[in-house]
N, CA, C and O atoms as a GROMACS GRO file, in nm:
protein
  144
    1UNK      N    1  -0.804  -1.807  -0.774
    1UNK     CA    2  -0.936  -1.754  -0.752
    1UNK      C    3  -0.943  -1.606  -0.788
    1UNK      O    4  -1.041  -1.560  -0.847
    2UNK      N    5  -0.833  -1.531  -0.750
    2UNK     CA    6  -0.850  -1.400  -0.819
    2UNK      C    7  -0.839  -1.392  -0.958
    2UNK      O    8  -0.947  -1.354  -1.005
    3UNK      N    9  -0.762  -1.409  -1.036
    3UNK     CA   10  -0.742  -1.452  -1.131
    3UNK      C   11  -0.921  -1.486  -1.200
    3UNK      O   12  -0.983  -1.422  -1.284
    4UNK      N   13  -0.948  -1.570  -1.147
    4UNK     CA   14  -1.112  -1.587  -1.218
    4UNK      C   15  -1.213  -1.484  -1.178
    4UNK      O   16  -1.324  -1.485  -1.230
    5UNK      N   17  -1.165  -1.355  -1.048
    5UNK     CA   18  -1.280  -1.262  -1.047
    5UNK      C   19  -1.238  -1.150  -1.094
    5UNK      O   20  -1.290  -1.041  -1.077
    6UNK      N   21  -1.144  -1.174  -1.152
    6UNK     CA   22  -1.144  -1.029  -1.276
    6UNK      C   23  -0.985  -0.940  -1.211
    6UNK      O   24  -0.977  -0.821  -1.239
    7UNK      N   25  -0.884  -0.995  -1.139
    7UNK     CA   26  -0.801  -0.985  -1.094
    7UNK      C   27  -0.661  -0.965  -1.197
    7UNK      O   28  -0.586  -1.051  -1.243
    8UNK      N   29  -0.658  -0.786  -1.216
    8UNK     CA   30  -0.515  -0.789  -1.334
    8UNK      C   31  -0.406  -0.877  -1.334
    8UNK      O   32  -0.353  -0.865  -1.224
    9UNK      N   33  -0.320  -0.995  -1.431
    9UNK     CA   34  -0.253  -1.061  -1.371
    9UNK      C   35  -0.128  -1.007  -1.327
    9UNK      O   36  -0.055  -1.072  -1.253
   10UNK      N   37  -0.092  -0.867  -1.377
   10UNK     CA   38   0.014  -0.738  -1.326
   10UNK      C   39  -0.026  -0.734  -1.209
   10UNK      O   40   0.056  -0.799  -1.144
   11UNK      N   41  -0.147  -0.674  -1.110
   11UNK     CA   42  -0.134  -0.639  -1.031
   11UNK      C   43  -0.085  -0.696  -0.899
   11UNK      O   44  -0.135  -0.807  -0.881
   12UNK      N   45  -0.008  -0.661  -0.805
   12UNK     CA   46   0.073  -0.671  -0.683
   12UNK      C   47   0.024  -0.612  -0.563
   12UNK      O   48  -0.069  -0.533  -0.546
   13UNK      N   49   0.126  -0.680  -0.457
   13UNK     CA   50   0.064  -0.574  -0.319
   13UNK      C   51   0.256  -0.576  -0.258
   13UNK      O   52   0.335  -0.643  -0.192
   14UNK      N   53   0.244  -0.457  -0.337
   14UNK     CA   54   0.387  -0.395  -0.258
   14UNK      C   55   0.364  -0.332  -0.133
   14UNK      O   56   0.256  -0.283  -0.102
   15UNK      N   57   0.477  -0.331  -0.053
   15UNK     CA   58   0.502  -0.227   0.060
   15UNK      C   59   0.597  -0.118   0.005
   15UNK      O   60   0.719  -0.138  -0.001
   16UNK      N   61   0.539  -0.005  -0.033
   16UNK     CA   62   0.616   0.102  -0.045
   16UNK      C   63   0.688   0.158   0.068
   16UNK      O   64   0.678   0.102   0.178
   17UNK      N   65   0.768   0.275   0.051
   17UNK     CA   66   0.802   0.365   0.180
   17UNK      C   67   0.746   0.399   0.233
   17UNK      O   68   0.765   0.404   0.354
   18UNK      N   69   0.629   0.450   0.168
   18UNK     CA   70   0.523   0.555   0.246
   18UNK      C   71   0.457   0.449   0.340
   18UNK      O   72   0.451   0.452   0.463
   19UNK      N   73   0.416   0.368   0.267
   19UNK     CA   74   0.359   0.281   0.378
   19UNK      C   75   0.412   0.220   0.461
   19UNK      O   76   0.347   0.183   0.559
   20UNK      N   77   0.580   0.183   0.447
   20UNK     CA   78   0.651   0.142   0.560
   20UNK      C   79   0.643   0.263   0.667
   20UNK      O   80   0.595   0.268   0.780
   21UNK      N   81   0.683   0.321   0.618
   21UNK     CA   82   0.686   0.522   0.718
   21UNK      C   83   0.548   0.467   0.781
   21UNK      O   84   0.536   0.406   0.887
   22UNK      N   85   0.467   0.495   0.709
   22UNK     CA   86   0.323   0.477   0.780
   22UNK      C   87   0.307   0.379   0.924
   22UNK      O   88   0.265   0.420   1.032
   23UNK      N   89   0.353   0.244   0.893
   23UNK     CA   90   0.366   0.153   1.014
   23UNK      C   91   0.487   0.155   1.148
   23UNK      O   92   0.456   0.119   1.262
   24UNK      N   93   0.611   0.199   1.116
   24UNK     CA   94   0.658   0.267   1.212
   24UNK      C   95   0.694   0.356   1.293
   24UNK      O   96   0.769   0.348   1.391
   25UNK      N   97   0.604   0.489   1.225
   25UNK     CA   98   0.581   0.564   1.305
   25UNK      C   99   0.438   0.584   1.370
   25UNK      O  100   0.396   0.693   1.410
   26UNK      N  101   0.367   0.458   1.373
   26UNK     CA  102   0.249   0.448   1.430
   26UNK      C  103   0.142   0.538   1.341
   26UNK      O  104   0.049   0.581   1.409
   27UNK      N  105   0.140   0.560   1.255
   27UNK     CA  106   0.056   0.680   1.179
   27UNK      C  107  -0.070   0.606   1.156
   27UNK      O  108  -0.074   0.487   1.187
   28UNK      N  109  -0.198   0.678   1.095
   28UNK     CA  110  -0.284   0.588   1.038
   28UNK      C  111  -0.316   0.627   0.924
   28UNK      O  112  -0.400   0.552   0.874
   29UNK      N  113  -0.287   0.715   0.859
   29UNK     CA  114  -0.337   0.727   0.711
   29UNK      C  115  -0.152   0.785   0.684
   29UNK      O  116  -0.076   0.833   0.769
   30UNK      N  117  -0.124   0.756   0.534
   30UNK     CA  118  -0.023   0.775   0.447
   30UNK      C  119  -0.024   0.906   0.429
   30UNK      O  120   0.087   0.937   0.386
   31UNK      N  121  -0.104   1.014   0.441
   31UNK     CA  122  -0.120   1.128   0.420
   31UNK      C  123   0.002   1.194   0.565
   31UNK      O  124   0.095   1.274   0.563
   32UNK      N  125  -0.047   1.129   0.653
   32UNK     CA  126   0.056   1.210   0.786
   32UNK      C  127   0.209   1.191   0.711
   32UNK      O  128   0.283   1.288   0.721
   33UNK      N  129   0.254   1.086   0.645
   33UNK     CA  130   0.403   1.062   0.637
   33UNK      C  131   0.448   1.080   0.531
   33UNK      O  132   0.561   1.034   0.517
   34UNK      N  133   0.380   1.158   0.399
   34UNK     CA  134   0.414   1.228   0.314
   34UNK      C  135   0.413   1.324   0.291
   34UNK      O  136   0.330   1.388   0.355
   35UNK      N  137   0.492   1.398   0.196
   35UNK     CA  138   0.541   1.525   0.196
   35UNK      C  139   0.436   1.608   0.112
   35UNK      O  140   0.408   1.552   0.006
   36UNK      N  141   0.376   1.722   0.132
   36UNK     CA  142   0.210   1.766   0.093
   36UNK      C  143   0.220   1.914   0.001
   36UNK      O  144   0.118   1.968  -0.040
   0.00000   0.00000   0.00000
C-alpha cells in the first residue's frame, strides 16, 4: 500500500542512536540528546 502512495522503495524506519538516546533517557525531542 505504500508503495502505491508514492512511498520511496529505499526508504526505511531505522532507530538511530540519537533516537535510541532519546527513549532512554526519557527525553522528548532528539535535540536534548545531541551534541549542538
Amino acid at each position: 500500500d505504500a508503495l502505491r502512495a508514492g512511498l520511496p522503495r529505499c526508504s526505511g524506519a531505522a532507530l538511530g542512536m540519537d533516537r535510541l538516546a532519546m527513549l532512554l533517557l526519557g527525553k522528548e525531542t532528539i535535540a536534548d540528546v545531541t551534541y549542538r
